[in-house]
ZAMARGU-4260 file (C-alpha; in steps of 0.2 Angstrom, whole numbers, plus 5000, padded with zeros to 4 digits):
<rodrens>
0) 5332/5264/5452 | 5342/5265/5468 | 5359/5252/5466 | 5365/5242/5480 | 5377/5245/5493
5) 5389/5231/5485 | 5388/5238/5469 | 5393/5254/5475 | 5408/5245/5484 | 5410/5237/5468
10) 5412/5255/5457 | 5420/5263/5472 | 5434/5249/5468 | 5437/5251/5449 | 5435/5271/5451
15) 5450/5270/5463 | 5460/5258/5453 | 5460/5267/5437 | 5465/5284/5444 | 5481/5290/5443
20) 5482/5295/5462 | 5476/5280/5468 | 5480/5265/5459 | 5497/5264/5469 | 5484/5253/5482
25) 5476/5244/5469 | 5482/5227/5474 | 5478/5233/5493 | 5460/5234/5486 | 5460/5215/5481
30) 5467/5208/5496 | 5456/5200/5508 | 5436/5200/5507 | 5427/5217/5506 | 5408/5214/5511
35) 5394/5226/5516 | 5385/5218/5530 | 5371/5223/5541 | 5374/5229/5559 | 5389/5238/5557
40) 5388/5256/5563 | 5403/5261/5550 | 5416/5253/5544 | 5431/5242/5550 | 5442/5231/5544
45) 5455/5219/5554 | 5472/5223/5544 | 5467/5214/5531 | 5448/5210/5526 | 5437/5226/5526
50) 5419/5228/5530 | 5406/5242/5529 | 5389/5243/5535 | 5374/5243/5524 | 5366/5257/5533
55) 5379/5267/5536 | 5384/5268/5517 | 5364/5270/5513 | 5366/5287/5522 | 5380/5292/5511
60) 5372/5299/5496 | 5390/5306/5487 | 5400/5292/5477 | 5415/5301/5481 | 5413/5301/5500
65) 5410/5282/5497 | 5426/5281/5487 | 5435/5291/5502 | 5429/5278/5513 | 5435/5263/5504
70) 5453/5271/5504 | 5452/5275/5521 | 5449/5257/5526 | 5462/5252/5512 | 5475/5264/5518
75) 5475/5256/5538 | 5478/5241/5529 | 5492/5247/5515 | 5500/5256/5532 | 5501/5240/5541
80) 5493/5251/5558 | 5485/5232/5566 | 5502/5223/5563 | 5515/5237/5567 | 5504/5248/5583
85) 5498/5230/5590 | 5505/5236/5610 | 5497/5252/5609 | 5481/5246/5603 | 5480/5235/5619
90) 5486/5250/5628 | 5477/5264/5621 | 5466/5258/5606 | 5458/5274/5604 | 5472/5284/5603
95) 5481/5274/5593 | 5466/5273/5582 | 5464/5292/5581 | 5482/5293/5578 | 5480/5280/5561
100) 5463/5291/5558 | 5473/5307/5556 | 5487/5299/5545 | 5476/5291/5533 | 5465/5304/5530
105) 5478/5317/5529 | 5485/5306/5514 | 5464/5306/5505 | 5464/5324/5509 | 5482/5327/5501
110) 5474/5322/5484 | 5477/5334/5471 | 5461/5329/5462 | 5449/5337/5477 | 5433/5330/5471
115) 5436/5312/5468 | 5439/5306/5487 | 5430/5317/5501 | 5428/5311/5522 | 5412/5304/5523
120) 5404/5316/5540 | 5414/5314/5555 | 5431/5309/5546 | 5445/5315/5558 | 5455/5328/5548
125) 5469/5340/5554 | 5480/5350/5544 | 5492/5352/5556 | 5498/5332/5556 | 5500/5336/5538
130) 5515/5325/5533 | 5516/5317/5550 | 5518/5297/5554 | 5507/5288/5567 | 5523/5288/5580
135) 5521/5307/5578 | 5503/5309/5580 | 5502/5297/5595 | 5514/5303/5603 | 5507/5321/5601
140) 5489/5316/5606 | 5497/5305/5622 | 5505/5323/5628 | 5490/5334/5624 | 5474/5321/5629
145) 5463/5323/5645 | 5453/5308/5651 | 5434/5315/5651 | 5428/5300/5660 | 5444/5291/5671
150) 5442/5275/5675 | 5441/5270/5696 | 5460/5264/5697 | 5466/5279/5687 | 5475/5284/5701
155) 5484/5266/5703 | 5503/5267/5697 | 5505/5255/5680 | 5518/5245/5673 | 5528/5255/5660
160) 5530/5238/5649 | 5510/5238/5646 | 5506/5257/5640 | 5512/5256/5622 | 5521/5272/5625
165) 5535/5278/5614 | 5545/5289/5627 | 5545/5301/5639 | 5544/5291/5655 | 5533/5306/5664
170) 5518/5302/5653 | 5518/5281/5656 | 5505/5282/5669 | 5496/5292/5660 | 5495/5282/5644
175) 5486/5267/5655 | 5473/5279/5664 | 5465/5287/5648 | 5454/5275/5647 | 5441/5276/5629
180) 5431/5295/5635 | 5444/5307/5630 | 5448/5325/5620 | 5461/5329/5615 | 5468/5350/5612
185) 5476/5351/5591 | 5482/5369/5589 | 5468/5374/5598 | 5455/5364/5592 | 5447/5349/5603
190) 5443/5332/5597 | 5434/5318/5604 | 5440/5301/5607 | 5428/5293/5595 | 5433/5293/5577
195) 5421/5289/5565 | 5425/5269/5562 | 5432/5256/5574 | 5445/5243/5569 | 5446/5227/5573
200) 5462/5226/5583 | 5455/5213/5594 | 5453/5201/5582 | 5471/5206/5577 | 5479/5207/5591
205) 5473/5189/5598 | 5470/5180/5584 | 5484/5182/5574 | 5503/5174/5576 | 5517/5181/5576
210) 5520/5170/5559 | 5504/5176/5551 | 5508/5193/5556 | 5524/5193/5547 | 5515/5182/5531
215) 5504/5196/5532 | 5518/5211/5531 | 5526/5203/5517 | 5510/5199/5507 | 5507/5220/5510
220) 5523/5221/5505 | 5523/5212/5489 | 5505/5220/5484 | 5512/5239/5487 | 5526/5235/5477
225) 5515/5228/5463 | 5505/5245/5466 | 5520/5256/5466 | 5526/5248/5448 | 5506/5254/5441
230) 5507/5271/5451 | 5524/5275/5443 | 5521/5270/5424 | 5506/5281/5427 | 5514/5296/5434
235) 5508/5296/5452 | 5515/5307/5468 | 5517/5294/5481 | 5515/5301/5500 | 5528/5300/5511
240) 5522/5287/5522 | 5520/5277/5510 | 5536/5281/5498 | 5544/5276/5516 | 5538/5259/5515
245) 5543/5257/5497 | 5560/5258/5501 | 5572/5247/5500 | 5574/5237/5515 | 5591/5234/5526
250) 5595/5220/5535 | 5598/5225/5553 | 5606/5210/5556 | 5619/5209/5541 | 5622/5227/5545
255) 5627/5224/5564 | 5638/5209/5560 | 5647/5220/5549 | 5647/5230/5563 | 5654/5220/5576
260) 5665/5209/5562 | 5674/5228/5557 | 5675/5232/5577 | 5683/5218/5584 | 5695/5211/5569
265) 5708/5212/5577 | 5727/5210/5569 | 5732/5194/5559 | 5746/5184/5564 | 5755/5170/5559
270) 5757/5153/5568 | 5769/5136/5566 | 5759/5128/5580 | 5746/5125/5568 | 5746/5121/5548
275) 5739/5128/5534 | 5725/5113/5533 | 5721/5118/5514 | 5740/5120/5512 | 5745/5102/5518
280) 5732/5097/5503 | 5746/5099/5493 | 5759/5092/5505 | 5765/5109/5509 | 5767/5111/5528
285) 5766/5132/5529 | 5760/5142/5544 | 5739/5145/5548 | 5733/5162/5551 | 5728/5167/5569
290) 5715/5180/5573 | 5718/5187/5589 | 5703/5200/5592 | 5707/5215/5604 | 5695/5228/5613
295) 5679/5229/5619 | 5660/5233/5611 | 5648/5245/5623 | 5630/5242/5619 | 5618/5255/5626
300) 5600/5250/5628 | 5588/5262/5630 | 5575/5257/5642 | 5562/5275/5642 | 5547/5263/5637
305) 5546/5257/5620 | 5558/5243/5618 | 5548/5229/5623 | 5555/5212/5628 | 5551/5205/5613
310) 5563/5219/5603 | 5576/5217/5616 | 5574/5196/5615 | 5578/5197/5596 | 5593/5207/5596
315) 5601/5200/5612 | 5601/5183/5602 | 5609/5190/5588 | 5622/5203/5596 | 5627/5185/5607
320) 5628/5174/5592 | 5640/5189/5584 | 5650/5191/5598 | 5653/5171/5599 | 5660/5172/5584
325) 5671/5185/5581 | 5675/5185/5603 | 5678/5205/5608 | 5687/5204/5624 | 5673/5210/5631
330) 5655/5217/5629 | 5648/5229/5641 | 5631/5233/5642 | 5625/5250/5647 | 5605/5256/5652
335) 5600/5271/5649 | 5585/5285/5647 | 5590/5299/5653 | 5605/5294/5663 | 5616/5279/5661
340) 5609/5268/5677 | 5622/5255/5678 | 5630/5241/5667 | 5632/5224/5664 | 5648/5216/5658
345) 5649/5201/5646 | 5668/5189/5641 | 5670/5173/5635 | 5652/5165/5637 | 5641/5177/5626
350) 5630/5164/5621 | 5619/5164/5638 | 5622/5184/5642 | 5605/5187/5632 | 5597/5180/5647
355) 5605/5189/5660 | 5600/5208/5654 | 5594/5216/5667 | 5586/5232/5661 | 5586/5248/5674
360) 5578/5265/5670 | 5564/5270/5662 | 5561/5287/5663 | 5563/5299/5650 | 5576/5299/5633
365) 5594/5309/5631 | 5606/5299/5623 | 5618/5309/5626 | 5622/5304/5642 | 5630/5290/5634
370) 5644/5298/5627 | 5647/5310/5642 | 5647/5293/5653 | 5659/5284/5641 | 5671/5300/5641
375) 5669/5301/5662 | 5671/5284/5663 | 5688/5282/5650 | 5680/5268/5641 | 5691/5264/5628
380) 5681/5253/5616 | 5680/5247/5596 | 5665/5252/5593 | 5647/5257/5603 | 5629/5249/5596
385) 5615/5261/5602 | 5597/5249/5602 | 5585/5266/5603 | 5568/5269/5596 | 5577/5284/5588
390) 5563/5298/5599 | 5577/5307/5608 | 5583/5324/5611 | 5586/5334/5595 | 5602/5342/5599
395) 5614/5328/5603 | 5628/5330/5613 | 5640/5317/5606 | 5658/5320/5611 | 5666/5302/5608
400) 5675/5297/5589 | 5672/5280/5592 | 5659/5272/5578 | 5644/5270/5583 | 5629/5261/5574
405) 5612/5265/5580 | 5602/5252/5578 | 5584/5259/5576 | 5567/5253/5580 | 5555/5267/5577
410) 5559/5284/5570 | 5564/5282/5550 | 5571/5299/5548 | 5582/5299/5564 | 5599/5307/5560
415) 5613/5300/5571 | 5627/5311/5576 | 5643/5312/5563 | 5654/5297/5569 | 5638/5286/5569
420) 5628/5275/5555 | 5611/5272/5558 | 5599/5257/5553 | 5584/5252/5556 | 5578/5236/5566
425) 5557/5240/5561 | 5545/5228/5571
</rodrens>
């Protein structure tokens, strides 16, 4: 007697959660609704519900390829792809989608128990993004994809800020006119544009608030760490993109006011002109401490394409509110990709500066034309915050001893130069 599709889901669900490879998602596989419904050609889910079509699992005769299409559904949720890739699904939804294919189905593929979880037909698989994040397979695929059917304005020169793109300004355009009929050339081997399930990124991307986004982040959060706790007792290997999100998170912001607090402390002096106001409690009139802060802080934005206004929105607000406080003598903005195009000075007033950035560049990435124009330039400063997506050149020419925190928005596994501490400010 032939069981139904839900019941299949249903044992596709306990299977999962029981073994020891899988049950680090268990809690990603209660989150949500997870329905079979008519008149969906695979499978999809919007971040955080997932569906599957009737028919399409009906044509799936191996419980294992069903299991392996649960967990691939699962996994785009437990990776967060539809909150954290949100501009490059506007941009370049197939990509990014053939990007988070490859990631997640590296990870089922990665199994050591080969049998259990298998691709249903058509699964995007590659062997050579073993290991590799979604940044990294996008921004392989951008390079290496040909538009197999271009759109009539491919021609038409687009805004940078709209292609999703995570560097290189030589590839913007070219991130806007792929349109959705590509291939693209992996180690020799050509793959189409079309994967075998469609996300629901638009429901996600214009449906959901920038609050709900972030509830739904930490409520991913939560259920992974919940998952991780079951996955350890039972002695599971956790991959690397998700060990990476099971980390211990830092916050940016506590770590760039220690920043800026350590840069521009200045020396302590003594004053009679006003009086220790705790001290005069006790009828004692003895001398306040004055905080005279010296030097200046250099902030170097990159501008190659990825930091979007929203990014550069949120730390201005915060680098201002800082500098209010603690008052460097004076903060000079610098905009770079791969040259330093011009600067921006900031005393006194810092509180309105965030609203008078005015980004220039956007080509390429090489950080290290900051040093060499700090060094040509005899800026003498406290300290230096680099706001990067961390996608630069490899070999980085940093000449300068002055501390340097690189403030991080993308790459995880960015290494900064030895004068320099890196943390990272993840949308």
């Amino acid at each position: 007697m032939d069981i139904s599709q839900e019941t299949r889901l249903k044992k596709a669900h306990v299977a999962l959660m029981k073994h020891q490879e899988t049950s680090l998602y268990s809690s990603i596989f209660l989150m949500g609704t997870n329905v079979v419904e008519d008149g969906i050609p695979t499978a999809y889910t919007d971040g955080h519900n997932k569906k599957y079509g009737r028919e399409f699992m009906a044509k799936i005769k191996d419980d294992s390829k069903i299991r392996g299409l649960v967990l691939h559904e699962n996994l785009h949720v437990a990776l967060k792809h539809l909150i954290r890739f949100k501009k490059e699904f506007k941009a370049n939804p197939q990509l990014i989608n053939m990007a988070a294919d490859f990631v997640v189905n590296d990870i089922i593929m990665s199994l050591n128990d080969k049998g259990f979880c298998e691709l249903p037909d058509g699964g995007l698989h590659e062997p050579f993004f073993h290991d590799w994040s979604v940044r990294e397979v996008y921004n392989y695929l951008l390079k290496n994809a040909k538009s197999t059917k271009p759109p009539p304005n491919a021609n038409t020169p687009c805004d940078k800020d709209n292609t999703g793109q995570s560097g290189g300004g030589s590839e913007t355009g070219k991130a806007e006119s792929l349109g959705n009929d590509f291939e693209v050339d992996v180690n020799g081997k050509k793959y189409e544009s079309h994967g075998f399930d469609e996300h629901d990124f638009e429901k996600a991307i214009n449906d959901m608030t920038p609050e709900q986004a972030q509830e739904l982040s930490d409520k991913i959060d939560k259920a992974m760490r919940e998952g991780g706790i079951l996955a350890g007792r039972m002695g599971a290997k956790v991959p690397r993109a998700i060990g990476e999100m099971l980390e211990p998170q830092v916050d940016w912001k506590e770590v760039l006011r220690d920043f800026v607090t350590s840069s521009s402390r200045g020396t302590d002096e003594f004053t009679w002109r006003k009086f220790n106001k705790r001290m005069m409690a006790n009828e004692l009139y003895m001398p306040s401490v004055e905080n005279e802060t010296v030097g200046e802080l250099v902030v170097a934005i990159d501008t190659s394409g990825s930091i979007g206004s929203k990014e550069l929105t949120e730390f201005a607000t915060e680098l201002a509110s800082i500098c209010d406080a603690v008052s460097p003598s004076k903060v000079r903005v610098l905009w770079w990709d791969t040259q330093v195009h011009g600067e921006q000075e900031f005393e006194d007033n810092y509180q309105n500066s965030g609203g008078l950035l005015k980004p220039l560049g956007g080509g390429g990435t090489h950080v290290s034309c900051v040093s060499e124009y700090i060094s040509a330039n005899k800026i003498s400063a406290e300290g230096v915050i680099i706001f990067t997506d961390g996608y630069v050149e490899s070999d980085i020419k940093w000449d300068i001893s002055t501390p340097t925190l690189w403030l991080v928005t993308e790459r995880k596994n960015f290494i900064p130069p030895a004068s320099g501490k890196v943390v990272n400010k993840l949308n």
